[in-house]
N, C-alpha and C positions, 0 to 999 in steps of 0.2 A: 653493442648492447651493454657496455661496462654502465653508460647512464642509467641502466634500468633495475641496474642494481640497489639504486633508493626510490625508486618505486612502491609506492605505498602499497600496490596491489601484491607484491612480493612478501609482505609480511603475515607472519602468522597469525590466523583471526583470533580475534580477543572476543567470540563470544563463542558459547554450544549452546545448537536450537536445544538442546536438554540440560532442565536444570537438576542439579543433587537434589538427595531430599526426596522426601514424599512427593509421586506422581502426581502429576498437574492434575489428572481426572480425579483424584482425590481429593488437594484442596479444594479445587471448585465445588463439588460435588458438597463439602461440608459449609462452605460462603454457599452453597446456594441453598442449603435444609436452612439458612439463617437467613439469609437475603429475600424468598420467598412470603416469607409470614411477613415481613417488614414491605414489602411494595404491597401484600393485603393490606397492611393495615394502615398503608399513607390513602392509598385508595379508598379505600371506607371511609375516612377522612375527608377526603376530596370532593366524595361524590353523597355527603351527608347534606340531607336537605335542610336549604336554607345557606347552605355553601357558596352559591351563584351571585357573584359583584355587575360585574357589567357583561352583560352576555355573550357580546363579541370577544373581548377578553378572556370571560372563561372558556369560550369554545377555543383560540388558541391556545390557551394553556394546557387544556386534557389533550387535543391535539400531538403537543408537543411533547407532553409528558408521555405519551401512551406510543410516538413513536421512539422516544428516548428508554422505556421499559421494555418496548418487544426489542430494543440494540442488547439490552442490558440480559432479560431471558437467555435470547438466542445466542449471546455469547457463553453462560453456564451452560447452555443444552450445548454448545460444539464442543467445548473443553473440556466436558466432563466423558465425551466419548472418544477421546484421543487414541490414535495408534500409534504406535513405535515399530517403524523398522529400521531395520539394519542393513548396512552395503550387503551386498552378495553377488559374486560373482555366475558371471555364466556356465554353462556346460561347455559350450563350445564359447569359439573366437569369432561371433557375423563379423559383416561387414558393414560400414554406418557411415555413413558422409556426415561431417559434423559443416553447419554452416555455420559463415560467421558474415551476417549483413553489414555492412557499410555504408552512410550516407555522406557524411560531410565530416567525419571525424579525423582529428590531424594524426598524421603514422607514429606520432611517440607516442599515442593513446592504441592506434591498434595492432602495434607491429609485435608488442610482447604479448598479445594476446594469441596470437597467430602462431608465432615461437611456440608457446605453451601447448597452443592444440597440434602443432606437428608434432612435439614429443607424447601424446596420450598414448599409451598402455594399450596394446588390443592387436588382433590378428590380421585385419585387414582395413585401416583405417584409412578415411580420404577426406582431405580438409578441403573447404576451401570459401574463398573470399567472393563473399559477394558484394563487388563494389557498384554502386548503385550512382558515385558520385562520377562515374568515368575519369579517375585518375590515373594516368602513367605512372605514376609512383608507388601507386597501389599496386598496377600489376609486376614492378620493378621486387616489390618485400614478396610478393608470392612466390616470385621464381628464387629469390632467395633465401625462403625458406623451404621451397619443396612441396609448395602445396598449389592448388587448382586453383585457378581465378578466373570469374563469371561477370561478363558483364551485358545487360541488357538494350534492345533499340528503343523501345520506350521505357517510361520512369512513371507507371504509373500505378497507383493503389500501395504506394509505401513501402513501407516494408513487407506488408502482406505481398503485395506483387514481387516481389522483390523475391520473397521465400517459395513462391510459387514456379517462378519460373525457372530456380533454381532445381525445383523437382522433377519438374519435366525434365530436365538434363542430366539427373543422377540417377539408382537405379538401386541402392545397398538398402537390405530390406530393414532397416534402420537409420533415423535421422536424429540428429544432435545440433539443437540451435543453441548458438552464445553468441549472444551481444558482445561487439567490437572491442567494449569497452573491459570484459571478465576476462580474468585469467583464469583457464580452468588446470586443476592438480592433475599431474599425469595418470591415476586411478579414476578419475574420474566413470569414464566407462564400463572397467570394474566395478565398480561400486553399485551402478545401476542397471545395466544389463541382464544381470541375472534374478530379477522382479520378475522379467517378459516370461524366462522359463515358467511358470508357477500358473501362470494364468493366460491364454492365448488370447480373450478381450482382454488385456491391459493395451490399452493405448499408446501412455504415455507415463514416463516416472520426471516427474518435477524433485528438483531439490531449492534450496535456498538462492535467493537473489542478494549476497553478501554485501552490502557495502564497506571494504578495505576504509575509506576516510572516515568513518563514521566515529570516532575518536576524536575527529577535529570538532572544536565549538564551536557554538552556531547554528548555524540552518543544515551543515552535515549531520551533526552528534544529535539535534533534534528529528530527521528525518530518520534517521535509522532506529532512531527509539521506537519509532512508530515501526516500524518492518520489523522489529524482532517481535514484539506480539503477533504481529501477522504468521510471518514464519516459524514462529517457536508453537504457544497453546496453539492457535488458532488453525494452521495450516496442519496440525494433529490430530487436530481436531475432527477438521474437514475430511481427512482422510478416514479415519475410524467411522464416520456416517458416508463415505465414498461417493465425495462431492467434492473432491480437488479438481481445482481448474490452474490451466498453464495462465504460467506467469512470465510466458517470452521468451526467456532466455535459462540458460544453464539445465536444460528438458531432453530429453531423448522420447522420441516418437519411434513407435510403430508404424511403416509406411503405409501398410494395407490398413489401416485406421485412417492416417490422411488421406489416400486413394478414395476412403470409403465415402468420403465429404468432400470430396473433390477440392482438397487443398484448406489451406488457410482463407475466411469469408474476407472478401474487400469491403464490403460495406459497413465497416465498423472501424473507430479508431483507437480500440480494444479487440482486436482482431483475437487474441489469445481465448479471453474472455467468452468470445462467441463460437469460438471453436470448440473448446473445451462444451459447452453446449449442447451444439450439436452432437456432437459423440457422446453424452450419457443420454441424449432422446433414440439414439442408435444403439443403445445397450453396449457402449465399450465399457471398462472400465478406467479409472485413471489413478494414482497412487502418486507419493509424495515421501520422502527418503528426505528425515531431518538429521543431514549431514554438510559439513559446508564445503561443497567441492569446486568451488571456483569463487573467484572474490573482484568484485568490478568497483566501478565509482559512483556514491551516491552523488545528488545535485550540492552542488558549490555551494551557492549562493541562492537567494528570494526567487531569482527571477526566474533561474533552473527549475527550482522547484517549483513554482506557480504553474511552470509549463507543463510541468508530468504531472500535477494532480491537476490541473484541466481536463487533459487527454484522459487521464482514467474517470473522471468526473462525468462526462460526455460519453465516453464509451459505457459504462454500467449504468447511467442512469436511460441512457437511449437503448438499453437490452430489457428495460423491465416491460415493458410489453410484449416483445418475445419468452420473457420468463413467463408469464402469466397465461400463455394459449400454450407452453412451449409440453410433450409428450410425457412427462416423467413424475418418476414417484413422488405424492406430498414430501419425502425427506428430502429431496436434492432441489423440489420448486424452494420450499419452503430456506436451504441452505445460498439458494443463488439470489431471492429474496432479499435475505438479510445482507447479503455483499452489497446489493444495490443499492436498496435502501439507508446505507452509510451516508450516501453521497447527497443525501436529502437532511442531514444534521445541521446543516449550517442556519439554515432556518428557524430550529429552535433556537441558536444563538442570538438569531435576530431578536427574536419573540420573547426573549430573555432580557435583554440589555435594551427593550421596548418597557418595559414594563413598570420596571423603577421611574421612566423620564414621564410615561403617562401618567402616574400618579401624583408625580409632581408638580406636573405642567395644569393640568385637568382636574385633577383630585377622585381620580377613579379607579378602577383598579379590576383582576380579574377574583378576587375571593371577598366573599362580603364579611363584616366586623373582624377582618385577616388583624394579627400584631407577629411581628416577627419571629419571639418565641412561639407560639404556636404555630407557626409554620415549619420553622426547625427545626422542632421537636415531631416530626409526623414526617419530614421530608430527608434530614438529614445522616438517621442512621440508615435506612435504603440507599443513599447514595455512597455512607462510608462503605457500606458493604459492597459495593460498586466498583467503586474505588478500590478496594482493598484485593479483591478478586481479579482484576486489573495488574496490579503491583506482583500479586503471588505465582499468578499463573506465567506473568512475565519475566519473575524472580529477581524484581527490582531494576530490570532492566529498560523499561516504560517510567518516563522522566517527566517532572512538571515542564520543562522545554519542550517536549513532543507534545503534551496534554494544548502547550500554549501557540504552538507551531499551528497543528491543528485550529484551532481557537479564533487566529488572528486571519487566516486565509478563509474562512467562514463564505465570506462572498463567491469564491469559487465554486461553491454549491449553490447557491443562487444564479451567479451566471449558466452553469451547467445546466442547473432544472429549467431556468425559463427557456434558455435555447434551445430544450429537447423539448418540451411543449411546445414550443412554435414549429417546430420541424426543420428548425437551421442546422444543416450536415457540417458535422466537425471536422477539419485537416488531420492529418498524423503529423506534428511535430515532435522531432527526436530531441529528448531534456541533453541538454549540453553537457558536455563531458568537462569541461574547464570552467572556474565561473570569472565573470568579468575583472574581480579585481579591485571593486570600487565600491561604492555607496549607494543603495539605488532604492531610494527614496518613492519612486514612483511604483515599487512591485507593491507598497505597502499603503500606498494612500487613502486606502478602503479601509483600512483597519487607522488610521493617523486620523482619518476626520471622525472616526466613531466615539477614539478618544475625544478628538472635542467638541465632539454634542454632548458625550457623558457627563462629562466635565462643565461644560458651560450651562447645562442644564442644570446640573447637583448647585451650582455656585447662585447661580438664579435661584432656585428653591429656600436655597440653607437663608440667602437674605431677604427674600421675601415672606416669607413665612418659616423661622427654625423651630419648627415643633419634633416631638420624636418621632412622628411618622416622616416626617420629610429627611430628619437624620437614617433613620432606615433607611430609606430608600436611597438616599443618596452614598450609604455604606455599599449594599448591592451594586450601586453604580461604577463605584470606584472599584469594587472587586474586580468587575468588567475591565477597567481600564487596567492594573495590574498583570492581567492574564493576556490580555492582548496586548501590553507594551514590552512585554514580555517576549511574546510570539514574533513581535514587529521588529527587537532590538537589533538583531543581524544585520536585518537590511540598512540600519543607519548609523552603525559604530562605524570607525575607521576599520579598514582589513586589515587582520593581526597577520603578521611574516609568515606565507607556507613553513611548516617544518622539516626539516629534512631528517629521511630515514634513515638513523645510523644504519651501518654493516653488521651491527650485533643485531639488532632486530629486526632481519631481512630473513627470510626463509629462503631456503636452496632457490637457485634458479630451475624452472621445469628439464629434468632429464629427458 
């Protein structure tokens, strides 16, 4: 184990889902007495008659704007009802199987996690591996640490299966999942356990999905930008209107809540997401403890990442028709709603970085007698307040890399929507735990050829016609390219030297 002592996931996290300062539900609260009057009054604007350029155009642009406004609402209406809670221990010591699924990850990624969960804190605790990949070496680190190792005759339905059949065989009226890849803190169980005491429908107490690299530059430091909004206002958010849903890993469940639903759904590759579901149509409750009690690996590299926002891409946007017939209060449709419909954004990017090249190619446009300043005089401060509410409730921790991360993978949300309209059934692939090591050009070619239509179009425009409407628009264009060469730049710099984690800034080994 001495190698794991510069393990990244050993170090102490460098963020708190809480920021100093005035409470989130306050800043928000006051960007939103500001940001309100200003989306009136771009609207009033917009839909001022005589407003209408070429009609198909305008209908994508209200379209896009109108789903880009209800992201932007429904983010002040979560943040502004934030909860806080605090660890709290149990009355007594239950007893809780903590799983830890296994598919194809190599043992230097899962053995200190396993380590970690044999030492957890509690009265009657029982780990154990579920190795899904049928490895001898897997059962070889269980017995070496002391803990249960499961492994199945079929291999089917994922990790959902995976988790399921693990149930059947355990029996502790509490269950603890963590991904292979988290190390969880020996309080861990402490910390959340004693939520269950308070409320007999609680479900489940979700905490943070940490990403330990998330410091590294690149496609790590820009993905986790994007999870500490989630996790920090937002997942506070959810919880103060009691609309948390599990997030996979690092959760403790209530057994007779999963018995109630008869396990984790297979028919989803957001299995979490659909659970979570089903038990607020069943009246559980579910709560959420922003505290960081275990610390795992976000995605390495493009292609890691491409893969886990697929899979979640696919899994919420093929739930929103179960959201919509699904049993429960307008607060919690209306909150699983707005999750879903994230994953429909990329769209408007389209629709966006469309619009400059039709006016230049075509000479048409979606706002009729439009000039730039007056557009961005009516458009602009709604969006700084946007923006700026964004930045606060994140506490500066939401980066223009994450804003561009997002940005650049856009098509992800296109592949995802049209393949859930067609009715093509998603796989579960697990996001790699390592990333290749190289260049890969190819995760990013969706966003490389956008650049150069933007580009080859602005360049066409400027000399065939360089009037100011054509520099406009070609300005817009090039912003586009900016933010997406941005987002793309990971995938095609050379790979900067892993670093290695001194001995000063390694946190104790799990007792």
């Amino acid at each position: 184990m001495s190698a794991n002592r510069f393990d990244v996931r050993l170090r102490r996290p460098h963020w708190d889902p809480l920021p100093s300062g005035m409470p989130v539900r306050m800043r928000v609260r006051l960007l939103a007495a500001i940001g309100l009057p200003l989306v009136a009054w771009y609207f009033s604007w917009l839909f001022a008659p005589g407003r209408i350029g070429q009609p198909v155009l305008f209908g994508l642009l209200v379209a896009a704007e109108l789903l880009n406004v209800v992201q932007a609402v429904g983010f002040w209406w979560t943040c502004a009802f934030e909860r806080v809670r605090q660890p709290k221990a149990p009355a007594h010591d239950p007893a809780v199987d903590v799983l830890i699924p296994r598919y194809d990850e190599p043992i230097e990624v899962v053995e200190l996690t396993v380590a970690a969960a044999a030492a957890l804190r509690g009265g009657d605790v029982r780990v154990w591996l579920l190795d899904d990949g049928d490895d001898d070496a897997m059962r070889s680190l269980a017995e070496r640490h002391g803990v249960g190792y499961l492994r199945r005759p079929e291999h089917n339905h994922a990790k959902a299966g995976n988790v399921n059949h693990a149930l059947a065989q355990t029996d502790a009226p509490f269950v603890a999942i963590v991904d292979c890849d988290h190390v969880v803190d020996p309080d861990f169980l402490q910390a959340t356990l004693g939520h269950f005491d308070d409320d007999e429908r609680l479900a489940f107490v979700q905490t943070p999905q940490y990403y330990a690299n998330g410091d590294e530059p690149g496609v790590p430091g820009a993905a986790w930008a994007q999870q500490t909004l989630f996790f920090g206002a937002i997942a506070r958010g959810k919880d103060g209107l009691g609309a948390t849903f599990c997030c996979g890993t690092n959760v403790v469940f209530r057994r007779a809540a999963l018995d109630a639903v008869g396990g984790f759904p297979t028919n989803s590759v957001t299995e979490d997401f659909e659970l979570s579901l089903t038990l607020h149509e069943l009246g559980w409750h579910t709560a959420y403890l922003p505290k960081v009690l275990a610390r795992g690996l976000g995605p390495e590299d493009m292609a890691s990442y491409v893969t886990q926002q697929l899979r979640w891409a696919r899994g919420c946007l093929s739930a929103l028709p179960r959201i919509l017939t699904a049993r429960l209060p307008m607060r919690l449709r209306a909150q699983y709603l707005l999750s879903g419909l994230y994953w429909l954004s990329g769209w408007t990017i389209v629709a966006y970085m469309a619009f400059p090249l039709v006016r230049i190619l075509f000479g048409v446009q979606p706002l009729a007698h439009l000039t730039a300043p007056e557009f961005l005089l009516h458009f602009a401060p709604y969006f700084a307040v946007a923006l700026a509410t964004a930045a606060l409730a994140g506490a500066g921790s939401y980066t223009f890399g994450a804003l561009a991360l997002a940005s650049s993978t856009f098509w992800l949300h296109i592949v995802a929507s049209v393949a859930t309209a067609l009715g093509r059934k998603g796989s579960f692939k697990v996001t790699p735990k390592q990333g290749s090591g190289g260049r890969q050009p190819r995760a990013v070619l969706v966003p490389l050829a956008a650049i150069a239509v933007l580009i080859g179009v602005s360049a066409y425009g400027l000399a065939r016609i360089p009037d100011p409407a054509t520099f406009n628009n070609a300005a817009f264009a090039l912003f586009h390219v900016s933010v997406l060469l941005t987002g793309a730049w990971p995938a095609l710099r050379p790979p900067r030297p892993r670093r290695a984690t001194l001995p000063a800034q390694a946190a104790e080994e799990p007792a």
